[in-house]
NUDOTOR-535823 format. One record per residue: residue in one letter; residue number from 1; z, y, x of N, C-alpha, C in turn. Coordinates in steps of 0.1 Angstrom, whole numbers, padded with zeros to 4 digits. Atoms other than C-alpha are relative to their C-alpha. Layout:
N
NODE res   n  n_zz  n_yy  n_xx ca_zz ca_yy ca_xx  c_zz  c_yy  c_xx
NODE   A NUM     Z     Y     X     Z     Y     X     Z     Y     X
...
This chain:
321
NODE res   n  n_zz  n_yy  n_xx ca_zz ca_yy ca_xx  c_zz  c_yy  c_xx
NODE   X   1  0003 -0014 -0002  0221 -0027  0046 -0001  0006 -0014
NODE   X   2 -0004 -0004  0010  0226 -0003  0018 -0011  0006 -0007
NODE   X   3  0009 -0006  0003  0202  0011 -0005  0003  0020 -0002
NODE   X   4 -0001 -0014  0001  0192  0047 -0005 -0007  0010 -0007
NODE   X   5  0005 -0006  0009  0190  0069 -0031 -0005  0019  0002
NODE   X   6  0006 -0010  0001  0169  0102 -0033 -0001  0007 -0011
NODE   X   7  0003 -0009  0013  0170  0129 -0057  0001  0015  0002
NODE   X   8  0002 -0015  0001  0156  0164 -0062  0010  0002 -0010
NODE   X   9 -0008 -0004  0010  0181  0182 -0075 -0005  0015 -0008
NODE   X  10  0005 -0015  0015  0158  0207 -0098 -0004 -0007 -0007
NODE   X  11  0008  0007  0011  0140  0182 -0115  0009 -0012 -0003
NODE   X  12 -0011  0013  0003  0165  0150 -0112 -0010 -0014 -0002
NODE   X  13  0013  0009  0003  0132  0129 -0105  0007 -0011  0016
NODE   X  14 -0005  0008 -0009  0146  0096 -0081 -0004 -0010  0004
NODE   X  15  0005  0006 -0011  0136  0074 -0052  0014 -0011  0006
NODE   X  16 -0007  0012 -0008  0154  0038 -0044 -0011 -0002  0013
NODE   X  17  0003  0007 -0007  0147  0027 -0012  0009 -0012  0008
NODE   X  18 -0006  0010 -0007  0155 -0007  0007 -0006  0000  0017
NODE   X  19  0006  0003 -0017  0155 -0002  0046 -0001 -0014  0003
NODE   X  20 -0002  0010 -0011  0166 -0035  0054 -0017 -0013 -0011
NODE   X  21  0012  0003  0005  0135 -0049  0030 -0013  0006  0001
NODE   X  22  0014 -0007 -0005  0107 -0032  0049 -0001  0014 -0003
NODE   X  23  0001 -0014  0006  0115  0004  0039 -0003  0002 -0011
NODE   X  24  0005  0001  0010  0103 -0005  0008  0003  0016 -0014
NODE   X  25 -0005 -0008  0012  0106  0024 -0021 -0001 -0006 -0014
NODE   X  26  0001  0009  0011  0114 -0001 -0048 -0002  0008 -0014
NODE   X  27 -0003 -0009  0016  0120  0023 -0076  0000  0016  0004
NODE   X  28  0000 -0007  0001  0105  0055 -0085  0000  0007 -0013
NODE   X  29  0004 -0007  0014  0113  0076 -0117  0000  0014  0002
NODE   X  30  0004 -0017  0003  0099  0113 -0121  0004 -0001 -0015
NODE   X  31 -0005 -0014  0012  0114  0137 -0145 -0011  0008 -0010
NODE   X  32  0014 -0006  0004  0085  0151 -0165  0009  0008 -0012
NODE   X  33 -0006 -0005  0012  0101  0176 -0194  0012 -0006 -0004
NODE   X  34 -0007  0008  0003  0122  0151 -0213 -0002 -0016  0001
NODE   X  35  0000  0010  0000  0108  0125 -0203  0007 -0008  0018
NODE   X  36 -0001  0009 -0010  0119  0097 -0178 -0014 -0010  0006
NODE   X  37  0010  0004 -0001  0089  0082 -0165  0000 -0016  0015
NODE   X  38  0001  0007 -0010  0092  0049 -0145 -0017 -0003  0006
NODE   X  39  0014  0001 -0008  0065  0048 -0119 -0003 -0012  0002
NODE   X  40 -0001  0011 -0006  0072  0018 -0102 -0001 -0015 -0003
NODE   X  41 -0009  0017  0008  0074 -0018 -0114  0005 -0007  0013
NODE   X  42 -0011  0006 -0012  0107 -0034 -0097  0005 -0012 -0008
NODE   X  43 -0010  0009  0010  0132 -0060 -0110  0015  0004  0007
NODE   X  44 -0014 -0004 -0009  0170 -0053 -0107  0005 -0006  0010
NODE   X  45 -0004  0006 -0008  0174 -0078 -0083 -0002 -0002  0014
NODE   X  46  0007 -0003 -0014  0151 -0066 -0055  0010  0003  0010
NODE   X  47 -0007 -0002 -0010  0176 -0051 -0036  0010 -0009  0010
NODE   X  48 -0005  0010 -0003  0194 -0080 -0032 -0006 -0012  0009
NODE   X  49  0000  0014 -0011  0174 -0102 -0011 -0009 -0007 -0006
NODE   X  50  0003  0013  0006  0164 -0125 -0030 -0016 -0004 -0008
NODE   X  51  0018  0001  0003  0127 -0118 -0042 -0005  0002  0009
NODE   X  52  0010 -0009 -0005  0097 -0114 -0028 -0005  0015  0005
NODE   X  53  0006 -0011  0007  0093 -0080 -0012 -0014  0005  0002
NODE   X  54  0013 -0010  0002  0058 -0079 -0011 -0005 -0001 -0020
NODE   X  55  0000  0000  0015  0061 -0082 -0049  0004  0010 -0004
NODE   X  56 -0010 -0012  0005  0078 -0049 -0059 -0004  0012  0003
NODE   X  57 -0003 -0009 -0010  0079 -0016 -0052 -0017  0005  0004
NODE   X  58  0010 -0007 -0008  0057 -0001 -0025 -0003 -0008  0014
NODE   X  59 -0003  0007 -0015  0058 -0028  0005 -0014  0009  0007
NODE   X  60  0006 -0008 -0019  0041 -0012  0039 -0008 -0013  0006
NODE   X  61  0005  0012 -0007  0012 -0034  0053 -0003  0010  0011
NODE   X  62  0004 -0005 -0014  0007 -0029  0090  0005 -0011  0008
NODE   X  63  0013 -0006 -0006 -0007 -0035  0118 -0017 -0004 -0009
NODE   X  64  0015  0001  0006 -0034 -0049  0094  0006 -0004 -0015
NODE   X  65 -0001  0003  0012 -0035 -0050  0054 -0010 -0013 -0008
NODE   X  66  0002  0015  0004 -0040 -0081  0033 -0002 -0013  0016
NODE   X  67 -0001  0015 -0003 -0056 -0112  0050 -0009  0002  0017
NODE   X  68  0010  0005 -0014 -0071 -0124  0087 -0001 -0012 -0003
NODE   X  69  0004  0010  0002 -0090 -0155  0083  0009 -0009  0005
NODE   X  70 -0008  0009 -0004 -0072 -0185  0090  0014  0003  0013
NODE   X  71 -0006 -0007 -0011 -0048 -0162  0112 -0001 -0001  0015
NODE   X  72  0008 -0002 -0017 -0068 -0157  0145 -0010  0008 -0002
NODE   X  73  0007 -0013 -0005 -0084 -0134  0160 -0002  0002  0014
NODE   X  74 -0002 -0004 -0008 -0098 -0125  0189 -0005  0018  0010
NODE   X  75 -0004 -0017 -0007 -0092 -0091  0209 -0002  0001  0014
NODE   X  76 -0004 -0002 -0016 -0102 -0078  0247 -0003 -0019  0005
NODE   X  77 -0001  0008 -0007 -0115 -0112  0254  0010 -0012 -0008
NODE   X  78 -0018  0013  0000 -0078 -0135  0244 -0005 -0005 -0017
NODE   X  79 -0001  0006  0013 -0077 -0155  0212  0016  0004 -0004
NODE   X  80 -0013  0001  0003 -0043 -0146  0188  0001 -0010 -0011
NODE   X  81 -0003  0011  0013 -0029 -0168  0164  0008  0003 -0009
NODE   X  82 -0008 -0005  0005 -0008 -0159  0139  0008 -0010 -0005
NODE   X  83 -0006  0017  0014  0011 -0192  0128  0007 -0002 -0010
NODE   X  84 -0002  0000  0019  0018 -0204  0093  0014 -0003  0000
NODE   X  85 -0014  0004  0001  0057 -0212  0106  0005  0018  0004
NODE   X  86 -0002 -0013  0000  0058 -0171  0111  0007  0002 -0011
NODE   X  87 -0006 -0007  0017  0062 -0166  0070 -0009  0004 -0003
NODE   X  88  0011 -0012  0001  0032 -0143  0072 -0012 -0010 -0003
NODE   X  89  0015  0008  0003  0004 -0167  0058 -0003 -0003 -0016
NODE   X  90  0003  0009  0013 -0009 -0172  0023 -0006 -0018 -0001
NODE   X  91  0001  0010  0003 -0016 -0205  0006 -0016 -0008  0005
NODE   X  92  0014  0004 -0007 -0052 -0205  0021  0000 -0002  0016
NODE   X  93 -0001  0000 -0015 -0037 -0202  0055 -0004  0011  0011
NODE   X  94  0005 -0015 -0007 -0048 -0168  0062  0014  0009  0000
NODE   X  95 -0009 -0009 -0002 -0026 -0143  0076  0002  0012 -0005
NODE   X  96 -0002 -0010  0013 -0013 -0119  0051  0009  0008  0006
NODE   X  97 -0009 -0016  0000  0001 -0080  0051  0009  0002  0009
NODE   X  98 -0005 -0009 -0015  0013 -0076  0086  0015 -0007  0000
NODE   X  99 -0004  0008 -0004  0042 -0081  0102  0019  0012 -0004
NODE   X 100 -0013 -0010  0001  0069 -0051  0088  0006  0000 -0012
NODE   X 101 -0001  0000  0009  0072 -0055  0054  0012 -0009 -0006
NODE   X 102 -0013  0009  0003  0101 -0080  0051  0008 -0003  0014
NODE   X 103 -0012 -0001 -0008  0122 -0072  0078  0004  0014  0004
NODE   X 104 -0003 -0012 -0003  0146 -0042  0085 -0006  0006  0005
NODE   X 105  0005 -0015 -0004  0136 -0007  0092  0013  0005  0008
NODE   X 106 -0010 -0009 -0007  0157  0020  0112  0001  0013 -0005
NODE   X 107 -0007 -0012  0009  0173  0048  0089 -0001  0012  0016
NODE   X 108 -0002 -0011 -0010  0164  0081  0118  0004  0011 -0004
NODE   X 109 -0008 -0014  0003  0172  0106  0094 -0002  0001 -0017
NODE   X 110 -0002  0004  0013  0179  0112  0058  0006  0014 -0002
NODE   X 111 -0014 -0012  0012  0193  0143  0030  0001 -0006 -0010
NODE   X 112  0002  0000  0014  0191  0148 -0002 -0009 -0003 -0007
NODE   X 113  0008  0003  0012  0161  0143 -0016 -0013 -0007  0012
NODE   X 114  0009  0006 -0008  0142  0127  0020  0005 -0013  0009
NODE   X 115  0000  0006 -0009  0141  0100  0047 -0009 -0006  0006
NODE   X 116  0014 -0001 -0006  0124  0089  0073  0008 -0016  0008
NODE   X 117 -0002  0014 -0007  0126  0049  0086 -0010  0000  0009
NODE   X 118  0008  0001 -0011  0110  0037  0119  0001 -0017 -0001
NODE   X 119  0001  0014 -0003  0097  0002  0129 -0011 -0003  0011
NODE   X 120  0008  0000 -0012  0088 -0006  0164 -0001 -0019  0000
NODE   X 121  0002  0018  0003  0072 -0043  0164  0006 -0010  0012
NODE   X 122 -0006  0010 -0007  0091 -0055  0197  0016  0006 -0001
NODE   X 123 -0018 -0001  0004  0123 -0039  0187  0004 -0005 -0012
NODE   X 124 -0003  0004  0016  0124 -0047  0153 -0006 -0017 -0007
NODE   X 125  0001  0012  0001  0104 -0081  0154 -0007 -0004  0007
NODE   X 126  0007  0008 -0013  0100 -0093  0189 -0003 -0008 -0001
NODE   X 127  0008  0015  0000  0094 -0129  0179 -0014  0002 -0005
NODE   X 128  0012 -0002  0003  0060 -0112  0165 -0012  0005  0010
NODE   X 129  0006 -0013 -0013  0053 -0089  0195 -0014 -0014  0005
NODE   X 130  0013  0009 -0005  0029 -0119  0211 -0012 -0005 -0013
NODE   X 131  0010 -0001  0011  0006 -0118  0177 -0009  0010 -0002
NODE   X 132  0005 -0011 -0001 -0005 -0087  0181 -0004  0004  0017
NODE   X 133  0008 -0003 -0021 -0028 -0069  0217  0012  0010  0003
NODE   X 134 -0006 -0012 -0005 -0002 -0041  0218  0012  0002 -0011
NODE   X 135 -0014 -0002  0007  0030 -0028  0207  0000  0013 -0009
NODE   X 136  0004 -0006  0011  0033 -0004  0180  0014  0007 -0005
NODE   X 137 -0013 -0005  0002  0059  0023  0165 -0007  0006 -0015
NODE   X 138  0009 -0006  0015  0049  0031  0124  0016  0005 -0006
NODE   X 139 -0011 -0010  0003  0072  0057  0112 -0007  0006 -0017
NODE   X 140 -0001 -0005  0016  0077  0066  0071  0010  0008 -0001
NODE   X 141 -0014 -0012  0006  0089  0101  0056 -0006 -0001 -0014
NODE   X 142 -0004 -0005  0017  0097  0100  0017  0005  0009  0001
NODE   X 143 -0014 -0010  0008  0107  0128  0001 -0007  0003 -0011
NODE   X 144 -0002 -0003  0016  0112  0136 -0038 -0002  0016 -0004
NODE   X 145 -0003 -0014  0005  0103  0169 -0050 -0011  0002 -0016
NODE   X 146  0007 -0002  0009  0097  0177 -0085  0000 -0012 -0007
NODE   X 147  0007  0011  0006  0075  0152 -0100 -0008 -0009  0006
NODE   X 148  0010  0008 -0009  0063  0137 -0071  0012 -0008  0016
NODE   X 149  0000  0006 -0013  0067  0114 -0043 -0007 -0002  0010
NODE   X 150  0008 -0005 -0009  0055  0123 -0010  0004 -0007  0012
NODE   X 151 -0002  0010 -0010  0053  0100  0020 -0005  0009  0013
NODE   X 152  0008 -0008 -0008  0040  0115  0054  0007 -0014  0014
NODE   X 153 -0001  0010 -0007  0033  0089  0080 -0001 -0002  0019
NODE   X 154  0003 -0004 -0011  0032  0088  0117 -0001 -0019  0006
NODE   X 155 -0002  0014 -0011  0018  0053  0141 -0006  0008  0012
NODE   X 156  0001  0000 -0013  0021  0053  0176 -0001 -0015  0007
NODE   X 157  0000  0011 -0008  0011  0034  0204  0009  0004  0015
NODE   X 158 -0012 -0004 -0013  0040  0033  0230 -0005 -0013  0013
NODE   X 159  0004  0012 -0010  0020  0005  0250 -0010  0008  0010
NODE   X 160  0017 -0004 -0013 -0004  0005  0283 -0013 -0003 -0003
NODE   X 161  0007  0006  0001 -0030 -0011  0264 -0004  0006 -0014
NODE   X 162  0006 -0005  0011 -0055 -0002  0233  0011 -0001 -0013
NODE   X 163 -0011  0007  0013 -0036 -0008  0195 -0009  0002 -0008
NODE   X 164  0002 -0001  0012 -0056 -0019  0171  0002 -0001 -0016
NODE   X 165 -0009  0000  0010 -0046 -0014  0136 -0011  0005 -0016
NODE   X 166  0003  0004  0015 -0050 -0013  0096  0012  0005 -0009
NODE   X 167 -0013  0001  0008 -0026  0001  0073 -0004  0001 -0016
NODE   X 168  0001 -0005  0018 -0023 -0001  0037  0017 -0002 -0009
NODE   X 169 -0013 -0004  0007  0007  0004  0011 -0009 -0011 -0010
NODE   X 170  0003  0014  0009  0006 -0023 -0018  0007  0006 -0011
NODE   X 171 -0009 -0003  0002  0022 -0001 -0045  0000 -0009 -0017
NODE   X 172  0000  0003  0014  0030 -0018 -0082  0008  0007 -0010
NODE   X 173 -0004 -0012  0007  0028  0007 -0107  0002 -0004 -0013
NODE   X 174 -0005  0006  0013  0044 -0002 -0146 -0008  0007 -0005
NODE   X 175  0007 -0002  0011  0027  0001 -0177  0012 -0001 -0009
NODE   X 176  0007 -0015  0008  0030  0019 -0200  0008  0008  0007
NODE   X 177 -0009 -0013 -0004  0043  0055 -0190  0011  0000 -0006
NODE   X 178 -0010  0000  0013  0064  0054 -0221  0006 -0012 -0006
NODE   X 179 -0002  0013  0006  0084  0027 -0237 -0010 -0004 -0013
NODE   X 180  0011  0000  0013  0064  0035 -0267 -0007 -0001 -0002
NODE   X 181  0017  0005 -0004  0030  0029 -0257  0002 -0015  0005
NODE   X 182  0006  0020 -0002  0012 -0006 -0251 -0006  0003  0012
NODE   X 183  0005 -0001 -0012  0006 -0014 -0217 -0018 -0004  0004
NODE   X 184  0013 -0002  0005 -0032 -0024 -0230 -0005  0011 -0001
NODE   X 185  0006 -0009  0006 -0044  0006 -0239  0005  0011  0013
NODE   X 186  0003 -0008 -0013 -0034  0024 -0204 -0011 -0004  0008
NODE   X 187  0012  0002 -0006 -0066  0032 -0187  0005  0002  0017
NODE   X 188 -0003 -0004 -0007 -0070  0030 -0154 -0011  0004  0012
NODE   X 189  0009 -0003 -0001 -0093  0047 -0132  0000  0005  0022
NODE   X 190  0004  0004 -0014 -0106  0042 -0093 -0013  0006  0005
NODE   X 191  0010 -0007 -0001 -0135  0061 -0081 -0006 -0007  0011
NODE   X 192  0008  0011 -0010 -0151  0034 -0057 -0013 -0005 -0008
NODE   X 193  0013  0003  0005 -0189  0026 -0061 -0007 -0009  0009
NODE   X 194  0000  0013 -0010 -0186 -0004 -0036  0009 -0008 -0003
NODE   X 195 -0011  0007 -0002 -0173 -0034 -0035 -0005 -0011  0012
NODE   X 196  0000  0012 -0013 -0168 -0061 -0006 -0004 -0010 -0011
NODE   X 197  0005  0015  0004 -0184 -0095 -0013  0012 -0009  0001
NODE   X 198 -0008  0010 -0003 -0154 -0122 -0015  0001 -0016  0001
NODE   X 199  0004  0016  0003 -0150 -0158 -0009  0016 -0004  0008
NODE   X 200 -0013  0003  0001 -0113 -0171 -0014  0009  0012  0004
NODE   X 201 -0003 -0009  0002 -0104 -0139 -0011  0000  0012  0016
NODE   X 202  0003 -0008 -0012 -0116 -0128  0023 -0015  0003  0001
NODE   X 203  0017 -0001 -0004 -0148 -0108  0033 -0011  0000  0004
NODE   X 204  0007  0008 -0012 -0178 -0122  0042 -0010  0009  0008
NODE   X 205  0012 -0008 -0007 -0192 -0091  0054 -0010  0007 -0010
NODE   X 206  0009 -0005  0011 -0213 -0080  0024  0009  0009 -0005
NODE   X 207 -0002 -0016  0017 -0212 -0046  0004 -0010 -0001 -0007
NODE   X 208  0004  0002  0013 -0225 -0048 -0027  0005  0012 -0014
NODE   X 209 -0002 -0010  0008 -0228 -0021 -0054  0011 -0007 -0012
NODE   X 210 -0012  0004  0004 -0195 -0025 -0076 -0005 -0007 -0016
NODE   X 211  0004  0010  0012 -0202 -0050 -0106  0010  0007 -0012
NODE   X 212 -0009 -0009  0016 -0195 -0039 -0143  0014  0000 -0004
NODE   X 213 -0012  0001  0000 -0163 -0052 -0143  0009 -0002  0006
NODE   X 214 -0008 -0006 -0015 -0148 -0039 -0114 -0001  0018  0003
NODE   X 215  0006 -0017 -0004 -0163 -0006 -0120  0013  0015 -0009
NODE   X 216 -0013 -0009  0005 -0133  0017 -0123 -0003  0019 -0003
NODE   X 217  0005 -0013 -0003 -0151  0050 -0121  0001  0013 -0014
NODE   X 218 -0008 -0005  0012 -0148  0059 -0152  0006  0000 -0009
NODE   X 219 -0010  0002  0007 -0115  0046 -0161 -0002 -0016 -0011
NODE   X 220  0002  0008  0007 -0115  0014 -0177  0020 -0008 -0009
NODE   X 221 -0013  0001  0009 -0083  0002 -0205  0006 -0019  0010
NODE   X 222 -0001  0013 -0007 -0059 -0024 -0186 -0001 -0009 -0007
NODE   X 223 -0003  0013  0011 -0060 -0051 -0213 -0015 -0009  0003
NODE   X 224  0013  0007 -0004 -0095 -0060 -0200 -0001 -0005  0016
NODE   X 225  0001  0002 -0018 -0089 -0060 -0159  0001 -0012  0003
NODE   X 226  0000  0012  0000 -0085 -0094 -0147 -0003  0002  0022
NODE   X 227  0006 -0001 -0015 -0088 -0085 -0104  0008  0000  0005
NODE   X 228 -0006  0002 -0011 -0080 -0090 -0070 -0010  0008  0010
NODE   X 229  0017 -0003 -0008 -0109 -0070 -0055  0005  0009  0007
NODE   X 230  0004 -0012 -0013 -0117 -0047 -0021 -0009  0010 -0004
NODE   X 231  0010 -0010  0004 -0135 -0014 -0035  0000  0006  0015
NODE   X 232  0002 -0008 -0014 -0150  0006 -0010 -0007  0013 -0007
NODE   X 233  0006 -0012  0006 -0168  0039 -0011  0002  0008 -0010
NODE   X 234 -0006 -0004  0008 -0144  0055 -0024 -0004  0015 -0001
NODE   X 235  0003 -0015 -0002 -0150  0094 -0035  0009  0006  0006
NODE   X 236 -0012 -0016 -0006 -0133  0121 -0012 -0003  0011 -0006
NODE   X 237  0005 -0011 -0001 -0131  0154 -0024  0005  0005  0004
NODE   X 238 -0010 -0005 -0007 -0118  0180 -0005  0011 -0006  0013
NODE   X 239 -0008  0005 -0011 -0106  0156  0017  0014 -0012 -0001
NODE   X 240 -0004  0010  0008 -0091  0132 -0008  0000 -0007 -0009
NODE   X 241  0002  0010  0008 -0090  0103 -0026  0008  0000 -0012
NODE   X 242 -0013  0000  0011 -0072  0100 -0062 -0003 -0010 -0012
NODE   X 243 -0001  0010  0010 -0062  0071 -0085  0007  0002 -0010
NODE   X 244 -0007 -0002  0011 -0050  0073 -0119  0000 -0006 -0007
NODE   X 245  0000  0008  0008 -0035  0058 -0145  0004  0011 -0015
NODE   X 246  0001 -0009  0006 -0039  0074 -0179  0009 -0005 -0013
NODE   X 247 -0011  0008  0007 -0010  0064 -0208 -0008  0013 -0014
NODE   X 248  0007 -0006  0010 -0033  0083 -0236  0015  0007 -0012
NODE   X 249 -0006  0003  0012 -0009  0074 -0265  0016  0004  0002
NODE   X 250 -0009 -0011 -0005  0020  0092 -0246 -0002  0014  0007
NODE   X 251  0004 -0013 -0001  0002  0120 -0234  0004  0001  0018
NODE   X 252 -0012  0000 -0015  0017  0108 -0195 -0017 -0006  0007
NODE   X 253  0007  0004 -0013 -0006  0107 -0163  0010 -0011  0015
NODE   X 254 -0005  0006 -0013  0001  0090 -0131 -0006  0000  0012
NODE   X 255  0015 -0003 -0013 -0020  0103 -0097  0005 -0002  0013
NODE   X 256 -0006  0005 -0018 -0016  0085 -0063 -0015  0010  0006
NODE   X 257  0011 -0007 -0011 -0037  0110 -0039  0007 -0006  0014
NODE   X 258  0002  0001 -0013 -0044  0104 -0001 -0009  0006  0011
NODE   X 259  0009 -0008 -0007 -0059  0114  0027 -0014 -0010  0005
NODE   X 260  0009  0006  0000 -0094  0105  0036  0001 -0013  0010
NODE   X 261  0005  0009 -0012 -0089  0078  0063  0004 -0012 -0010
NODE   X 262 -0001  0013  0011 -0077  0051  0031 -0015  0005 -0004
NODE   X 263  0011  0001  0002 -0112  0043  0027 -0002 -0014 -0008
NODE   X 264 -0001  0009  0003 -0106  0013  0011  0007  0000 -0016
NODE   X 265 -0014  0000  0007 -0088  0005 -0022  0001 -0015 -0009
NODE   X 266 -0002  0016  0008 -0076 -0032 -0035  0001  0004 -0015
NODE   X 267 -0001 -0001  0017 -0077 -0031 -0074  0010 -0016 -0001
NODE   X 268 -0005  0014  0006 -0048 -0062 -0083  0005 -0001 -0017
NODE   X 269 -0006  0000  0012 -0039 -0069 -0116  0009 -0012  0001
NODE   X 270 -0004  0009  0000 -0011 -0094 -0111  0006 -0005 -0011
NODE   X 271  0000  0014  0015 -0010 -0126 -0136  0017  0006 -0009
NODE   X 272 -0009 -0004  0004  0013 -0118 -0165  0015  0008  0002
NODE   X 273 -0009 -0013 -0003  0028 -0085 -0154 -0003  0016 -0007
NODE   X 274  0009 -0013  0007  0028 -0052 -0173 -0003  0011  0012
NODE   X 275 -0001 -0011 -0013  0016 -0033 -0139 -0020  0000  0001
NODE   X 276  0007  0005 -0007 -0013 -0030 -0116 -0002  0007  0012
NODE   X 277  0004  0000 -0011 -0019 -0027 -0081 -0013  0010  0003
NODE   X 278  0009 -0010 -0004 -0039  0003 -0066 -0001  0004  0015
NODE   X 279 -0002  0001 -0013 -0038 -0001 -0030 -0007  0012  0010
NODE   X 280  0011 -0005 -0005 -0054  0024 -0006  0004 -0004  0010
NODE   X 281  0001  0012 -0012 -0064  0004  0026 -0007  0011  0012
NODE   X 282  0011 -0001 -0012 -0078  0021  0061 -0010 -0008  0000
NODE   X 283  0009  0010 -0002 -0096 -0005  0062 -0004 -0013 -0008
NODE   X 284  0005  0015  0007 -0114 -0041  0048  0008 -0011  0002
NODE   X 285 -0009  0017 -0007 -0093 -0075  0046 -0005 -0001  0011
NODE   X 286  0005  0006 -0013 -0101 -0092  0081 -0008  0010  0006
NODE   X 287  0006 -0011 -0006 -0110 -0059  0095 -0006 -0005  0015
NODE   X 288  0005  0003 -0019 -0105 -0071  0133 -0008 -0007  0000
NODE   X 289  0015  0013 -0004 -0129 -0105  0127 -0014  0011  0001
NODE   X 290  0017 -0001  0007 -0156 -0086  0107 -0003  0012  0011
NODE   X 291  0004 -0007 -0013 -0154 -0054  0135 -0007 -0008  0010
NODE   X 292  0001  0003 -0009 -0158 -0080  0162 -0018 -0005 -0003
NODE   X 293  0010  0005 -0001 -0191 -0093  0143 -0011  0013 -0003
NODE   X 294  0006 -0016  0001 -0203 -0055  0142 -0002  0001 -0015
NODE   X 295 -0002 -0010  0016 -0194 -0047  0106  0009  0007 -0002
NODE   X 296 -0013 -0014  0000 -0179 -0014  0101  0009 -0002 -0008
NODE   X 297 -0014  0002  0008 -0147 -0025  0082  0011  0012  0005
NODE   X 298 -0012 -0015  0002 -0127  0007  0091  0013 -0007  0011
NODE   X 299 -0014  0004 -0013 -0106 -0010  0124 -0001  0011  0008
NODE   X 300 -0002 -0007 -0005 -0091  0015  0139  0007  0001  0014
NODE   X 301 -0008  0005 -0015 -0079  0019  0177  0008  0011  0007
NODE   X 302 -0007 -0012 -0003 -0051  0040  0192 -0002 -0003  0017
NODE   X 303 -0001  0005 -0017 -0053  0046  0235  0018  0000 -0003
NODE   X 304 -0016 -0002 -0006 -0021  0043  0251  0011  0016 -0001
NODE   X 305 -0001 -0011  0003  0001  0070  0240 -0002  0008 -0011
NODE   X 306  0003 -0003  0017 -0016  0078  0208  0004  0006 -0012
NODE   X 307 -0007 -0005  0009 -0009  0092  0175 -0012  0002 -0009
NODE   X 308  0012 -0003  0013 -0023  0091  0139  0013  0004 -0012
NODE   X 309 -0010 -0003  0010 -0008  0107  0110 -0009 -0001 -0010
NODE   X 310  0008  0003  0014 -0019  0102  0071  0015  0002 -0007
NODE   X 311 -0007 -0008  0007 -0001  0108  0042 -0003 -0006 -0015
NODE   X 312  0008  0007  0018 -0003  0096  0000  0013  0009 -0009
NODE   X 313 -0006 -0007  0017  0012  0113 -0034  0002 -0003 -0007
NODE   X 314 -0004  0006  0018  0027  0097 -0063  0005  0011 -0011
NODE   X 315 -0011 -0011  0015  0034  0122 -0091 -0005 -0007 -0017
NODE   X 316  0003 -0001  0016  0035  0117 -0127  0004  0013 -0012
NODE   X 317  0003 -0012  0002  0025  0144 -0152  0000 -0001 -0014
NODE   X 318  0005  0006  0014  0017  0151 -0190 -0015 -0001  0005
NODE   X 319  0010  0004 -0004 -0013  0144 -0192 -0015  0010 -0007
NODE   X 320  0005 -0013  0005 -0040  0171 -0195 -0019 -0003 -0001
NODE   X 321  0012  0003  0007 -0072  0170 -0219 -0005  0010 -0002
């Protein structure tokens, strides 16, 4: 399948995407004045197959983001399993980032500078349909305008039966703004004043006020970061959440906003990469377990018929002092 390119044509600010790689938006560069601004950290080979794509890009977690304990769960009574011959399991044996993110999407409609992919989990990956309580339709619209990239999202439940669900976006953003700048000395800044308790990287149910060095609140320089963490209690204002990365020594911003129901947000700094990870999550790793043992992890449930919409903002900007 072919990739697809997006571009406003006032600003000339552009949007790769890979349908047949999970709808993925591998590569974003905004236009800012004279500058080119790569958003994204990709590699030229992504399109191709041949990497990782929850490595890249923007991959799409759903029906649940990050991990389920040893991939089970149980729902309505039934035990699920997720099995480790799926693909879908980390090295711990826990079931990792859903089940849409590495396999085709459905191109419904597309221009100039938008498009909009669909992925129904027994049309698009019926060998999964029995891992999940209910069937599921998660629908992504990109579009490019300006200096920004704007998503607008729609999940349905097309089944007879509840859908519970989790979504989060995984996006990995490059350092520096500028070639010219040191990817050290970009700050980066998270407004969460929680964090989950972890233990191998799932949660054991504990919140816990956010530890000095995880405490993103007032921007902290990446050359010091070192994480994999679940922030919580994140600030809304107005009805939104917003993450930034600040390139000082180029004078270049970078602000992912969202709507309030990402309540969540992973902070990654992945092992010798000039990037980092700013996730915003509905919900807590192993949402469904830790719901089931009555801890509010943010699991959310669609009836039959259903509909939720949400929404997130990538733009980059100069950067204003």
């Amino acid at each position: 399948m072919s990739v697809i390119s997006l571009t406003d044509p006032n600003s000339g600010s552009n949007v790769l995407i890979a349908p047949h790689l999970g709808f993925n938006a591998f590569e974003f560069t905004a236009q800012v004045r004279d500058w080119k601004i790569r958003v994204l950290d990709s590699d030229p080979a992504f399109a191709s197959g041949t990497l990782k794509p929850s490595r890249y890009g923007i991959p799409i977690l759903f029906p649940f983001p990050n991990r389920i304990r040893g991939g089970r769960f149980t729902w309505d009574g039934r035990e699920y399993v997720i099995p480790a011959e799926s693909g879908r399991h980390d090295a711990m044996g826990n079931a990792i980032h859903g089940f849409c993110l590495d396999r085709p999407w459905r191109v419904t409609s597309q221009g100039e500078r938008f498009a909009v992919g669909q992925f129904q989990l027994s049309v698009d990956a019926p060998d999964r349909r029995s891992f999940w309580p209910a069937d599921f339709i998660l629908e992504f619209r990109y579009e490019v305008r300006a200096n920004t990239l704007r998503c607008d999202i729609r999940i349905e439940n097309p089944d007879k039966v509840p859908l519970p669900w989790g979504l989060g976006t995984h996006p990995y953003f490059h350092l520096p703004l500028d070639e010219t700048s040191q990817p050290e000395r970009c700050m980066v800044q998270v407004p969460a004043a929680r964090e989950w308790v972890l233990i191998d990287g799932v949660p054991t149910g504990e919140i816990r006020e956010v530890s000095p060095e995880k405490d993103l609140r007032a921007g902290e320089y990446f050359d010091v970061l070192k994480l994999d963490d679940v922030l919580t209690d994140v600030e809304i204002v107005d009805g939104v959440s917003t993450y930034a990365i600040f390139d000082e020594a180029a004078g270049l911003q970078m602000v992912h906003r969202s709507g309030a129901e990402f309540r969540e947000c992973v902070v990654f700094t992945p092992p010798n990469r000039p990037c980092v990870c700013m996730e915003p999550y509905t919900c807590a790793t192993d949402a469904i377990n830790l719901q089931a043992r009555g801890v509010d992890a943010g699991l959310r449930v669609l009836p039959p018929g259903g509909q939720a919409h949400l929404w997130f903002e990538i733009s980059a900007s100069a950067l204003i002092v």
